[in-house]
N, C-alpha and C positions, 0 to 999 in steps of 0.2 A: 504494500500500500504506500503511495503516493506522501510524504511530509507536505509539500508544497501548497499553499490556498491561493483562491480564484485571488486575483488582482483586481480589490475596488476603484477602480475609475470611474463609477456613479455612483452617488449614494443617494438613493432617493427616499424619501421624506413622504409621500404619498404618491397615488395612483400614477397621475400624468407627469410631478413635479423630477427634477432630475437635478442634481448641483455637479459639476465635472469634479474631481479630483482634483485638477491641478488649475491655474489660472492659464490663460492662454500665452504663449511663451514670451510674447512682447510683452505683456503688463507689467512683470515684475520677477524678479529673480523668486528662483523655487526655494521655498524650506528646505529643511532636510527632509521630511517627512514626504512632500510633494516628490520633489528628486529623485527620492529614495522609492516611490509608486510609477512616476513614470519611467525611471529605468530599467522596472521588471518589463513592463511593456515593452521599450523599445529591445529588450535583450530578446525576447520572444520573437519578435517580428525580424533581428538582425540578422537571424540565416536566411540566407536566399532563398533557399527550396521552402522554407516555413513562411518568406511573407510571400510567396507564388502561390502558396497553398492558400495562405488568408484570400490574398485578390481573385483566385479562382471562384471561393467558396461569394465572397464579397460581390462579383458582378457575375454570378450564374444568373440565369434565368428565374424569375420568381424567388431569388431571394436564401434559395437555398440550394444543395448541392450532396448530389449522393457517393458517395465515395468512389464507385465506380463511373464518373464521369472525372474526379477531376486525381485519377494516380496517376497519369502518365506525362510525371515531371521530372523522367529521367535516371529516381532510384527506383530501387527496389520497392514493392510493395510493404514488408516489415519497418520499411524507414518513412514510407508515408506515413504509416500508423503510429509510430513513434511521433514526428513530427505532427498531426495533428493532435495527438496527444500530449503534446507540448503548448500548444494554442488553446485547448482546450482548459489544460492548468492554470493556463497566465487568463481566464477569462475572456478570452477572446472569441473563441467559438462556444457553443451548444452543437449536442449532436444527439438524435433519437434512431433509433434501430425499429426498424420496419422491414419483418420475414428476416432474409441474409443480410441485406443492405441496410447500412446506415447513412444515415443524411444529416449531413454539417447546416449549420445558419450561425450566420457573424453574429453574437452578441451585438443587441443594439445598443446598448448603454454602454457597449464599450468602444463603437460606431460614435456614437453621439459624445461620447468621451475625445475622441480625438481628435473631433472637428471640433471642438471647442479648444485645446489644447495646442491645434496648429492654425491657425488664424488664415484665412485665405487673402490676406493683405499681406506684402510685406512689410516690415518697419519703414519706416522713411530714411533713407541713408541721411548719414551725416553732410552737411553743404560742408567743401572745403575751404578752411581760411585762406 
């Protein structure tokens, strides 16, 4: 059995309400606390085959994604399942088993966690003196 717990990057307070984790990364420098949350995140997402895996499951069709649509990204099958079961840990995916196959869906709060966290602006560059 697994030590590891999901990664809170929403914590929500009732039904529709949601607060992100961290502040969005222009606003202000992170806590420890903050830092220390989003870089279990981005450590999840920093292997390649693991954030190919997230963006597969992320823009399938309808939102979710069966296992056997998105393993051929080159390893072996045991390393997929490693690897989403790594995604799975840090909070980022859900997964439900239906007959043989199982079907992944991106965590939305952790979706909505990270569009609040990477700002679709960028800062304003500094004017030079």
């Amino acid at each position: 059995m697994s030590k590891t717990k999901a990664l809170p990057l929403i914590e929500t307070t009732g039904r529709q309400s949601a607060e992100p984790c961290c502040p969005p990364l222009t606003e202000r420098p992170f806590t420890a606390d903050e830092a220390e949350t989003a870089a279990r995140m981005f450590k999840a997402l920093g292997d390649p085959v693991r954030l190919r895996l997230f963006t597969l499951v992320a823009s399938h069709e309808g939102g979710e994604a069966c296992v056997c649509d998105i393993s051929d990204v080159g390893v072996s099958q045991p390393t997929v399942s490693h690897h989403l079961k790594k995604l799975k840990e840090a909070g980022l995916l859900t997964s439900e088993r239906r007959g043989t196959w199982v079907y992944y869906r991106v965590e939305a709060s952790a979706l909505a966690g990270m569009s609040q966290l990477l700002p679709h602006t960028p800062a304003p560059s500094p004017t030079p003196a």
